[in-house]
Every structure is written in structure tokens, then in C-alpha cells.
C-alpha positions in Angstrom: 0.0 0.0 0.0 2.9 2.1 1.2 4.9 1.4 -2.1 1.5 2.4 -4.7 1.2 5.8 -2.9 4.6 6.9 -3.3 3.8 5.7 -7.1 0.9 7.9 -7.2 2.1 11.2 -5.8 5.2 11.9 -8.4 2.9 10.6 -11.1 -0.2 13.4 -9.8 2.7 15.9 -10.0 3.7 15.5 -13.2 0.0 15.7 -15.0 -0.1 18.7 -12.8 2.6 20.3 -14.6 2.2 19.2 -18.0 -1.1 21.1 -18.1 -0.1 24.1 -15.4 0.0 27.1 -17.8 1.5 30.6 -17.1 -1.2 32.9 -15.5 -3.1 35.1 -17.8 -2.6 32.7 -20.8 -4.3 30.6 -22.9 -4.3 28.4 -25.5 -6.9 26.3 -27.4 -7.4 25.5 -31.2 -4.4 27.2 -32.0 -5.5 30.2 -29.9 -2.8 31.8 -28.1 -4.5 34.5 -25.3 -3.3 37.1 -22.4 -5.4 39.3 -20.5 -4.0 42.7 -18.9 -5.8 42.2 -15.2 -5.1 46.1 -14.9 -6.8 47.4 -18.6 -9.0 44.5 -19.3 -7.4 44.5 -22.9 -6.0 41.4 -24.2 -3.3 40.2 -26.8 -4.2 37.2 -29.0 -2.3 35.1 -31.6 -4.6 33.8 -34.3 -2.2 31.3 -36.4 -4.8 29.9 -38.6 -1.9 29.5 -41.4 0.3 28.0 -39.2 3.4 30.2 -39.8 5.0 29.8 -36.1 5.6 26.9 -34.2 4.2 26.4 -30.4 7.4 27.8 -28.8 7.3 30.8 -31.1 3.5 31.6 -30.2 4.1 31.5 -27.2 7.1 34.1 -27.5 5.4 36.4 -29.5 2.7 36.2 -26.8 4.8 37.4 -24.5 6.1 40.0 -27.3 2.6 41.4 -27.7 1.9 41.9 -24.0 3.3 45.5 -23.6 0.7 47.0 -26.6 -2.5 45.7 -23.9 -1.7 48.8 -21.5 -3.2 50.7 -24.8 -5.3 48.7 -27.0 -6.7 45.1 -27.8 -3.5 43.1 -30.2 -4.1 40.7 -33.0 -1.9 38.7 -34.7 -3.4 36.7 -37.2 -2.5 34.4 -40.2 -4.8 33.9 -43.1 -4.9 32.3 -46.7 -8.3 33.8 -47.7 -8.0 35.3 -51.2 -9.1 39.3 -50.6 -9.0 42.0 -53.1 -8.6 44.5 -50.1 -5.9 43.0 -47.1 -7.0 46.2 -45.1 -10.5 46.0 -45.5 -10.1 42.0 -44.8 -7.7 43.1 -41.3 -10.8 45.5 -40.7 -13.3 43.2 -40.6 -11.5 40.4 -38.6 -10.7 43.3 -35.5 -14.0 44.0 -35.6 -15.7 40.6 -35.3 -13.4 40.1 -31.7 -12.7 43.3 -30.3 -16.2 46.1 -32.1 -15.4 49.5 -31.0 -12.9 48.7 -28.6 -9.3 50.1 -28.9 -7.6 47.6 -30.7 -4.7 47.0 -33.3 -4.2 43.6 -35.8 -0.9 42.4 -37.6 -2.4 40.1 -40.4 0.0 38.1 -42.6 -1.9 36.9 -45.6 -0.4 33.8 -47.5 -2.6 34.6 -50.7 -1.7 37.6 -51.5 1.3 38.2 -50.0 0.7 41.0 -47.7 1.0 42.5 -44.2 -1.1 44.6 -42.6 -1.5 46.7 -39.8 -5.2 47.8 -39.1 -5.8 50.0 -36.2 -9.2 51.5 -34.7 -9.1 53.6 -31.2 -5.4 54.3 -31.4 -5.8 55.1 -35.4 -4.3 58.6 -34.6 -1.2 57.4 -33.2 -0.6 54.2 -35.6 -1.8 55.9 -38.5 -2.3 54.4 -41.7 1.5 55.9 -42.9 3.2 54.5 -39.9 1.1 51.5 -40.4 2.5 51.2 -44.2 6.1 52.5 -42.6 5.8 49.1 -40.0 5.3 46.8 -42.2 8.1 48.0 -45.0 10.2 47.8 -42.4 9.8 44.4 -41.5 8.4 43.1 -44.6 11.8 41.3 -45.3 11.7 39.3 -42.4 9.0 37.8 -44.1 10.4 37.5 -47.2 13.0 35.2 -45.7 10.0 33.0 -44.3 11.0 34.2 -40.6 7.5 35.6 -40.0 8.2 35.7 -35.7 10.7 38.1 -36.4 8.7 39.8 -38.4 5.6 40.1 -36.3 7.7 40.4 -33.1 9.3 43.6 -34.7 6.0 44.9 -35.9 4.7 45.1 -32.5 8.0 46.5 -30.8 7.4 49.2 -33.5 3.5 49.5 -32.6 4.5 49.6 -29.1 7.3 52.3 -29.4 5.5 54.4 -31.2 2.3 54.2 -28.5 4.7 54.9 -26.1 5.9 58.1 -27.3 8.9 57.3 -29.6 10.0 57.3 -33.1 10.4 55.0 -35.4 12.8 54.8 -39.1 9.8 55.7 -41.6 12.2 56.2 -44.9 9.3 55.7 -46.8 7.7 58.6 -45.6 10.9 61.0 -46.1 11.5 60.4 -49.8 7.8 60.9 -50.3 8.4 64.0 -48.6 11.5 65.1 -50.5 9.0 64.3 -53.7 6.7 66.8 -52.2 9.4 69.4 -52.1 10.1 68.9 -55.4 7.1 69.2 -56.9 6.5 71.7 -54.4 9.4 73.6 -55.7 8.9 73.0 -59.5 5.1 74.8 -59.4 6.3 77.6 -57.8 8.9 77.8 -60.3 6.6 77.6 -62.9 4.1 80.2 -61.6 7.2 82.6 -61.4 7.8 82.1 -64.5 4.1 82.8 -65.6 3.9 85.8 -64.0 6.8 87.2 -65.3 5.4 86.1 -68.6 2.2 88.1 -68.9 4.1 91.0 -68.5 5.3 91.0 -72.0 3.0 91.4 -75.3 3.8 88.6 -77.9 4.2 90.5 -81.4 1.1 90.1 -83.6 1.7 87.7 -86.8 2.0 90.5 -89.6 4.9 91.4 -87.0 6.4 88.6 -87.3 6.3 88.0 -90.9 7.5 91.5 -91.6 10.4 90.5 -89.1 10.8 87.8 -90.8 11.4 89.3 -94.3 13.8 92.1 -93.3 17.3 91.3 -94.4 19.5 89.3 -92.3 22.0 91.0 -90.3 24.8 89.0 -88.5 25.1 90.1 -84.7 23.2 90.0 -81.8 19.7 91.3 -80.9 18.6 92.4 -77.7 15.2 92.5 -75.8 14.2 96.0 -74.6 10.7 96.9 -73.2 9.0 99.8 -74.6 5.5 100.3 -73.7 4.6 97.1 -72.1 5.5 95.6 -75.8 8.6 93.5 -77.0 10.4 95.2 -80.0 14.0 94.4 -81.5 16.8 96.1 -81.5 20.1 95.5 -83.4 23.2 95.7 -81.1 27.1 94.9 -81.8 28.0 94.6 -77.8 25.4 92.6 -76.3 25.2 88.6 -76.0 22.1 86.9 -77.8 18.5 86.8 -76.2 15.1 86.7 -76.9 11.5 87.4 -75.7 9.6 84.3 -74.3 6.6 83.2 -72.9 -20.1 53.8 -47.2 -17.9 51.5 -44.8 -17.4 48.4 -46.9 -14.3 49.6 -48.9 -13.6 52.0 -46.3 -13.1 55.0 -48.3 -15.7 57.4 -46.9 -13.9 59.4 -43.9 -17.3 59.0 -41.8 -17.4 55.7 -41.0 -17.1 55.2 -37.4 -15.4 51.8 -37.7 -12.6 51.8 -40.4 -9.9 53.3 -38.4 -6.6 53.2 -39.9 -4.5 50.3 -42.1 -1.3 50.2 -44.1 0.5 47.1 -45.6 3.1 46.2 -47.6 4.2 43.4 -50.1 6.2 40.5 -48.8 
């Protein structure tokens, strides 16, 4: 009798721990899920694709954690074809989380996209730092090392909750192009202006212009009465005178929030 209890007890201990769990986790059908007892929000791992192994769920778990002092955090894996990945990362934050704050990195196998789709915190991970987060980790996933890049994702998400910055190249060169452009209309309204202060000559101007004998030197431009007339000179240099919610794109719609992705 002695002998089967002291067989019992070790064996009771280890069922205990192969089931014990840390606190605040979860996981069931692939469902990976932490609850923040101080916000109520919660961080969830949705691997439907089954891009990450068990160990790595669990790490990116533990990853996502930080985000739930702000906002509800998704990660999910999909193959379902979509025409619109934001739209698609929309929907699926809104069927768990409604109008709660919340935030979803979607990897989708089918098309080849990540997104990051945010409602509640939209004005902090807004739909350019959203596209800037996912460029920047978009070769992770390239390489097929899809932790890393959904680990770095929400590092970024949470850095840039919390106050900081994050590299957004994207955003600068479409800035300097901004500039440019920027610069090249002002030019050309300069340019304009400076235009319409000169008269063009008429055509029977021109064709009697035309006709007069040709005389080798230089002409110069002088203005005489708000009109352009020529002039032969010997000294000067050469010139002349010239002249609903389901796509989203309606900014009223309560629920669409912010989104960005980027090809992997």
C-alpha cells in the first residue's frame, strides 16, 4: 500500500505540470491568449496559417503583451484570397474586439501582404506608420521568418504608443518628392507671372520681321510700352522674348480606423 502511494504522488505531479500554464494565458485550437488584469485589454495570436511553431506563439505572446496597456493586439494568419488585405484586417478586429481600442498584424499567405489595421489608437498608428511598419519588417518575411517579423511589428506599434520614433524612410522620400514638386510649381508660376508681362508680337509682325534682311550680330530684348520690339546691337550677348464602410473609403465611418500594408 505504502509502495503504490509513493507511485501515485510523483505521477499526480507531473500531470499537474504538464497542463499548469503561465497565469493570464491561454491556448486552445491554436489560440494563443493574455489578458492585462489592470486594462481588461487582451493580446491574442490567431495562427490559422500556421506560420509559427508552439514555442514561437508563445514568444510572441509574451512580445505582444506591452501593446495591452493601450489597445486590444491581434496577430493573425490567413490564406483567404481578398481584393482588399486592409479591408479583410478591418473586418476580422471588428468581429473580436467592435469598438474597442484595438490594433491587428495580419499576414496573408494569398496575396502576400502584411497589414497593420488599427481603430481607437488610429491617430497614433496611422495608416502611414502603419505602411512604414510593415516595410520595415516586410523582409523578415520575405526570408519566411514571419516571428521576427511580427515580433518587430509590435515592438514598432508599441514604441510608437509609447511616445517614440520609429525609421519611416518611406515617408521621407515621399516628402522630399513633395518638395520637389512643391518647388517646380512655384517655379513655374514665377515664371508665368513674369510672362504676362510682355506682349507677344502680332503675326504681320512677325512676318514682316521675318522678311527684313538678315543681319549678323546679336539682338537684344528691350521693353517699350509694355511691348517686345528688336533692336540691333554689336555689344550685347544673344536673347530673346519668351513666354459607405465596406471599402472604407468614406472618412465617416465610425469603424474603419486606420490600415497600411506592404508586399512581402
Amino acid at each position: 500500500m505504502t509502495v503504490r502511494k509513493s507511485f501515485l504522488i510523483p505521477l499526480f505531479c507531473l500531470l499537474c505540470l504538464l497542463f499548469i500554464r503561465p497565469a493570464g494565458a491561454s491556448a486552445a485550437s491554436g489560440e494563443y491568449k493574455y489578458k492585462n488584469p489592470e486594462t481588461g485589454y487582451e493580446a491574442v495570436v490567431l495562427d490559422d496559417r500556421n506560420l509559427l511553431n508552439e514555442s514561437e506563439r508563445q514568444k510572441l505572446l509574451t512580445d505582444m503583451q506591452p501593446i495591452t496597456r493601450y489597445a486590444n493586439v491581434i496577430f493573425w494568419s490567413t490564406e483567404q484570397k481578398t481584393s482588399n488585405e486592409i479591408d479583410q484586417a478591418r473586418i476580422k478586429r471588428r468581429d473580436l474586439y467592435g469598438y474597442a481600442n484595438a490594433t491587428i498584424f495580419a499576414v496573408n499567405m494569398k496575396v502576400r501582404k502584411l497589414t497593420i489595421q488599427s481603430y481607437g489608437v488610429d491617430d497614433i498608428i496611422t495608416s502611414a506608420r502603419a505602411n512604414s511598419i510593415t516595410n520595415n519588417v516586410r523582409n523578415y518575411a520575405t526570408r519566411g521568418d514571419y516571428y521576427q517579423a511580427a515580433s518587430r511589428a509590435f515592438g514598432q506599434i508599441n514604441a510608437v504608443l509609447h511616445g517614440n520614433r520609429i525609421a519611416e524612410p518611406m515617408k521621407v522620400m515621399s516628402n522630399i518628392c513633395l518638395a520637389l514638386m512643391a518647388g517646380l510649381i512655384v517655379m513655374f508660376l514665377i515664371s508665368r507671372s513674369y510672362a504676362s508681362t510682355f506682349v507677344r508680337p502680332t503675326s504681320a509682325e512677325m512676318l514682316r520681321e521675318g522678311m527684313a534682311p538678315l543681319v549678323i550680330g546679336a539682338t537684344r530684348v528691350v521693353r517699350e510700352e509694355d511691348r517686345c520690339i528688336f533692336s540691333e546691337s554689336d555689344s550685347d550677348s544673344g536673347s530673346s522674348c519668351s513666354s459607405s464602410c465596406s471599402s472604407c473609403s468614406s472618412s465617416s465611418c465610425s469603424s474603419c480606423g486606420s490600415g497600411g500594408s506592404s508586399s512581402f
